[in-house]
Structure formats: C-alpha cells, structure tokens
C-alpha positions as CSV (number, residue, x, y, z in Angstrom):
1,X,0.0,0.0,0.0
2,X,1.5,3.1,-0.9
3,X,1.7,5.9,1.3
4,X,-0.7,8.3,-0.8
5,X,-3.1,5.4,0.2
6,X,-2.6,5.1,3.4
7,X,-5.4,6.8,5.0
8,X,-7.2,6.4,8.2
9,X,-10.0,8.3,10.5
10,X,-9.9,8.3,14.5
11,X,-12.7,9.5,16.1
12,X,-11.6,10.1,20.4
13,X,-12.0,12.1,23.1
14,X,-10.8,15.3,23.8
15,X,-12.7,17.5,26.1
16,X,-11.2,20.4,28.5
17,X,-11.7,18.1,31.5
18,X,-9.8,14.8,29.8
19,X,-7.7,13.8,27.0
20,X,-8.5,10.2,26.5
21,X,-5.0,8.0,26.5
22,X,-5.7,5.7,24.1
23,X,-7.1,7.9,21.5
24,X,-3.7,9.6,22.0
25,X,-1.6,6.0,21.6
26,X,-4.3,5.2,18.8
27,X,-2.9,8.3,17.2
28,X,0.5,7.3,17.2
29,X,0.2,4.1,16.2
30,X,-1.6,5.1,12.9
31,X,1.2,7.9,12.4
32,X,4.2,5.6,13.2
33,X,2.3,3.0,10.5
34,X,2.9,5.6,8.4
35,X,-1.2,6.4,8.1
36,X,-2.7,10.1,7.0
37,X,-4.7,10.4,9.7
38,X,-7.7,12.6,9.9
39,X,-8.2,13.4,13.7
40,X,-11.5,13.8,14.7
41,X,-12.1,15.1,18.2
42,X,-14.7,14.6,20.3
43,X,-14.9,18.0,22.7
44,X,-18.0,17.3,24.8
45,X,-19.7,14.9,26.8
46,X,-22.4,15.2,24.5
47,X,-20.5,14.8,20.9
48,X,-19.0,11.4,22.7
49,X,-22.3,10.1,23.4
50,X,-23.7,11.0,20.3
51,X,-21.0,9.2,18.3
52,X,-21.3,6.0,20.8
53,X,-24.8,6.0,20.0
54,X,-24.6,6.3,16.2
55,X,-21.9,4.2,15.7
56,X,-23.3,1.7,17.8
57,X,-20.2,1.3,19.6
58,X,-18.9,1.4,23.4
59,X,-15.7,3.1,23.5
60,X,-13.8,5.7,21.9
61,X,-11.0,6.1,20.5
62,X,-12.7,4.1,16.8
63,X,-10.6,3.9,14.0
64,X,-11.9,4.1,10.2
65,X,-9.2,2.5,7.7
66,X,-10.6,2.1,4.1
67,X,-14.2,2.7,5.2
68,X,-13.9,-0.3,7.9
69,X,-14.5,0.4,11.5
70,X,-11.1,-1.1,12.8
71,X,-12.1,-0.5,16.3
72,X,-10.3,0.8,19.5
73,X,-6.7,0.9,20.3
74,X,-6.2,-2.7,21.2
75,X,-8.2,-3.5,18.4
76,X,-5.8,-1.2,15.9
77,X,-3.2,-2.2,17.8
78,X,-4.1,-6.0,16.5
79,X,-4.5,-4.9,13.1
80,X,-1.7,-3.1,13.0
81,X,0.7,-5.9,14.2
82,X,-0.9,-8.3,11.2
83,X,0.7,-6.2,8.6
C-alpha cells in the first residue's frame, strides 16, 4: 500500500476536563504505520455520546481504515501488528 493510500480516520476524546489515552496512543500508532490520519475530536460529553450511539459502539477512541470500523486501540493495535 502506498503511502498516498494510506489513510485512516480516528474519532476520540478530547474535552477540556480529559484527554482520553488511548485515543492519544491510537494516534500514534496510525502515524508511526505511516497512516494520513484525519483526527476527529470529540470536545464534549455530548458529541461522545452522540458518536457511541450512532456508531453503535462502546468506546472511543474508533478507527476508520478504508471505510472499515477497525475498532479501539487494542483492536488497531491488532490490526496493525498483522501487517
């Protein structure tokens, strides 16, 4: 995969009262892989819930690679070690 390709949306938390770690070590990961990432932070209690509830998931941080939900950092973690 070339690195033009390499492309990936995190969705985590960021609000004035906590940085969530493993958005933080999500982001990492995804730069050290040598991923484009398009960092979308979550700044209120109320933009987490509503992307929980949409998404249908239970966490953030998610990760989006190629249009598939990857999942949370031990989940990209995972995926990340199988390449």
């Amino acid at each position: 995969m070339s690195k033009e390709s390499k492309r990936a949306v995190l969705h985590r938390m960021v609000t004035p009262e906590h940085t969530c770690p493993f958005g933080v070590k999500s982001l990492e990961l995804l730069k050290q892989a040598g991923y484009q990432v398009e960092d979308h932070q979550l700044t209120t209690r109320n933009e987490v819930d509503t992307f929980m509830r949409d998404e249908g998931v239970q966490t953030t941080p998610q990760t989006y690679i190629n249009g598939q939900r990857i999942g949370g950092h031990d989940e990209l973690f995972a995926f990340l070690s199988d390449k």
